[in-house]
Phi, psi and omega in degrees: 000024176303325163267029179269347177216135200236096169350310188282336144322046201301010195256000200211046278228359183291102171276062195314138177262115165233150195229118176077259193219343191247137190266126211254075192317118192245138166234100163313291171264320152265130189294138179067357189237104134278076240234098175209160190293098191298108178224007210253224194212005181288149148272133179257108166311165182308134187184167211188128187196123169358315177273127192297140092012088175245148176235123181211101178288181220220290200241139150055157170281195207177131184265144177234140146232148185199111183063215181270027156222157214242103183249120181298143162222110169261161178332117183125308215266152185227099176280102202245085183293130174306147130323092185132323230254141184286132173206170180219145179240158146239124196265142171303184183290329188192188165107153190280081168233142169313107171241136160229146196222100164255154192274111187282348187303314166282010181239017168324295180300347179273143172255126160129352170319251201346303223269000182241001151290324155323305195278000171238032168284146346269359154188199200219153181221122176244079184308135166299327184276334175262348178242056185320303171316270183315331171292315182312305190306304199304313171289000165301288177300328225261315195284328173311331177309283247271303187321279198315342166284343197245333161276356179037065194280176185288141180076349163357291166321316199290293175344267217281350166292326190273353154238022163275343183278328188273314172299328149333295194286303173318315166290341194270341211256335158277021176042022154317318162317313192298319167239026167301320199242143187288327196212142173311149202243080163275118180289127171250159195328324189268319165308305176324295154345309214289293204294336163311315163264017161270332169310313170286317170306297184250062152258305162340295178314315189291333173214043187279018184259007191264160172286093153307099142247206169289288180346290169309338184239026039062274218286297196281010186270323183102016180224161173332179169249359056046260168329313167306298154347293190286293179303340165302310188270007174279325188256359146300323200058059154177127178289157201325291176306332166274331167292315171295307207307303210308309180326291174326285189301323178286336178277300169328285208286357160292319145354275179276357162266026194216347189237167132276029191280117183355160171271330135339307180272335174311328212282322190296309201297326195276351196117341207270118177286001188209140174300306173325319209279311167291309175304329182283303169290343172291333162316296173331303198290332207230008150069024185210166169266181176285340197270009183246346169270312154330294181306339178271310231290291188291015179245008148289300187260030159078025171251176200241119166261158190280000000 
């Protein structure tokens, strides 16, 4: 994917950070909300991230491919990829389309998410001529999504969660996943991979304030510890103890922009087994300690340390 993105494109300003086959989803202007305008001609090679996925071309259709099959998205129509699941595009000559991409970690804690995020592996095609009703709704949520992202108006976040949670709830409550897809979803060797290891990103996610080791995301991957190893990082780019450090630290610096809470409980909440340990690395990264990246933070958003 070296040519997926081209610096001289002002119509298309999207970089992906990819490490291997795998997309490391970064959000810039709202938290957990990635949202941009697709105008260029690359193809996006095979690839696979954490974050559920929506595709809503604008202009001309848009091609998906995922494992052996070659799925058409026409203008109208709402392309929804599971978490986990490998796909690849070919964009038409020309024409407009919407991609947004969210961190489902948040909407873990709403009940009945995960499990129906699950349930639309490996992805949902919400055709205007076959769900009419549901596209209309869905497309209702997705320009209001798209308004509230590019004026980033006050509440901009709440706005655009709440109506990704009201298009959610709406597919779950007509089972429209159950006859989106025609044929059983046989997983080959490298989806499978995938999905074993998303189950280990979110136990990670689920117990990073815990003494994490290999043994454990081993056992929960179903592989050797050897093995595991080896798979992590082929499809990740990054080895096991560099994925955790990363986890951590986004969470830390998540923390410390949004709280006071002492640096000791930032250090504890994140994971970290020593303060020393957490200031040093959090320094690497952010080239500051945590109690002075707090201190621009809450004196940016006007909040008060203890």
């Amino acid at each position: 994917m070296s040519d997926l993105y081209n610096p001289n494109d002002q119509s298309d300003q999207f970089h992906p950070n990819l490490h291997g086959i795998h997309e490391d989803v970064e959000y810039p202007l709202i938290r957990g909300i990635r949202l941009y305008h697709n105008r260029n001609k690359l193809r996006f090679e095979a690839h696979w991230h954490t974050a559920c996925e929506i595709l809503y071309p604008i202009d001309n259709s848009y091609t998906v491919f995922i494992q052996n099959e070659t799925i058409t998205v026409k203008p109208g129509d709402i392309f929804i990829v599971a978490p986990g699941t490998i796909h690849a595009y070919e964009p038409p000559a020309s024409g407009e389309r919407i991609f947004i991409l969210f961190d489902t970690d948040i909407l873990a804690p709403v009940t009945g998410m995960r499990s129906l995020l699950y349930s639309l592996q490996p992805y949902l095609h919400i055709a205007a001529d076959a769900f009419p009703l549901l596209n209309e709704k869905s497309r209702e949520n997705l320009d209001t999504i798209i308004k509230e992202y590019d004026t980033n108006s006050p509440y901009a976040e709440a706005a655009i969660w709440s109506r990704i949670l009201d298009m959610l709830a709406t597919i779950g409550r007509t089972n429209v996943y159950r006859a989106s897809h025609t044929k059983l979803f046989l997983q080959n060797a490298k989806q499978e991979h995938v999905a074993r290891l998303m189950e280990v990103c979110n136990y990670i996610t689920d117990h990073i304030e815990e003494n994490i080791d290999m043994d454990q995301l081993a056992s929960i991957a179903g592989f050797s510890k050897f093995h595991f190893s080896r798979i992590f990082k082929e499809f990740t780019g990054s080895s096991v103890h560099d994925y955790l450090t990363a986890q951590r630290l986004a969470l830390a610096e998540k923390l410390l922009s949004t709280s006071s809470i002492p640096i000791a409980d930032v250090a504890m909440q994140s994971g970290f087994g020593s303060i020393s340990t957490f200031t040093r690395l959090f320094k690497e990264k952010w080239n500051m300690t945590p109690t002075a990246y707090q201190s621009m933070a809450c004196k940016n958003e006007d909040c008060r340390l203890d």
